[in-house]
C-alpha positions in Angstrom: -112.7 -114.8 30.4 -113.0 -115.8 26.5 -114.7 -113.4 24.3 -117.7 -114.4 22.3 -117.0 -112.8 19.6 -113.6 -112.9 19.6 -112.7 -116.1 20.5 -109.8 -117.4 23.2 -106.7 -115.4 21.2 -108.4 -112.0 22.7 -108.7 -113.5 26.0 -107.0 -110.3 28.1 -109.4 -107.5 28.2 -109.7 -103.8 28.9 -110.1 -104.5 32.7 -106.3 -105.9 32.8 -104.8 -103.6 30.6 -106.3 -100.7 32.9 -105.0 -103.0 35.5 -101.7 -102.7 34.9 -101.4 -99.2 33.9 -103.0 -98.7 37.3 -99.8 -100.6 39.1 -97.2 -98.7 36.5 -99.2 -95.3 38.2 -98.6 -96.7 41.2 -95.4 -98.1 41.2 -94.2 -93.9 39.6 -95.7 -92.6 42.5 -93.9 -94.4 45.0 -91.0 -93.2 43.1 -91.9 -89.9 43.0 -92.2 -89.9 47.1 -88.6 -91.8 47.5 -87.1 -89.2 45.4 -89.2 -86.3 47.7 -88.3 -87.5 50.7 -84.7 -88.1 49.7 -84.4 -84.7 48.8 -85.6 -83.8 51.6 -82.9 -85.5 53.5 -80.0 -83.8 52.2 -82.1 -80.2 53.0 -82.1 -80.9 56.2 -78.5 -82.6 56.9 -77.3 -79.2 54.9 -79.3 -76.6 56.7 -78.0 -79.0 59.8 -74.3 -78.2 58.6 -75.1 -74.6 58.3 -76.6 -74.1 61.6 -73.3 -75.5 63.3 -70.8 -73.0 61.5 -69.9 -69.7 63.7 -69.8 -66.1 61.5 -66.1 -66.3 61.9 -66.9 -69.7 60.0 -68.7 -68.3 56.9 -66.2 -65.9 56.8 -63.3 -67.5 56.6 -64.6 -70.0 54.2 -65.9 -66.7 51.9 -62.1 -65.2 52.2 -61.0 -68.6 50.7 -63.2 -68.9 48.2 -62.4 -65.5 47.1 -58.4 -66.5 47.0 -58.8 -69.6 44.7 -60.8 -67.6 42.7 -58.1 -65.0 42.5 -55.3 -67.4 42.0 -56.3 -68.3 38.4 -56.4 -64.8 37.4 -53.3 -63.1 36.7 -54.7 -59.5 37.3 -54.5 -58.1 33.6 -55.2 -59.3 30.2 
């Protein structure tokens, strides 16, 4: 569509600039439910992971844990 007034140089108007800000609004909100659903994915596989460990489990990963963290230290300043 050529504007009147304007002449052929202004040929793309308000409609297709709204246009494509419309896809780019689009195109973020797919994004934004790839990234949801993602995260939802590793949730689950971790809560999955948790479910399977035994309390003797947790705690022998917790007494670990707390003897790495002790290794560093040499008990005194």
């Amino acid at each position: 569509m050529v504007c009147p007034t304007r002449g052929p140089a202004h040929e793309s108007s308000w409609h297709d600039h709204r246009v494509k800000l419309g896809s780019l609004w689009k195109w973020l909100g797919l994004a934004g439910l790839a990234g949801v659903a993602a995260t939802g994915v590793v949730i689950a596989r971790d809560q999955r992971q948790r479910a399977q460990l035994t309390p003797d489990d947790v705690r022998a990963r917790l007494h670990e844990r707390v003897e790495r963290s002790t290794e560093g230290t040499d008990g005194g300043a």
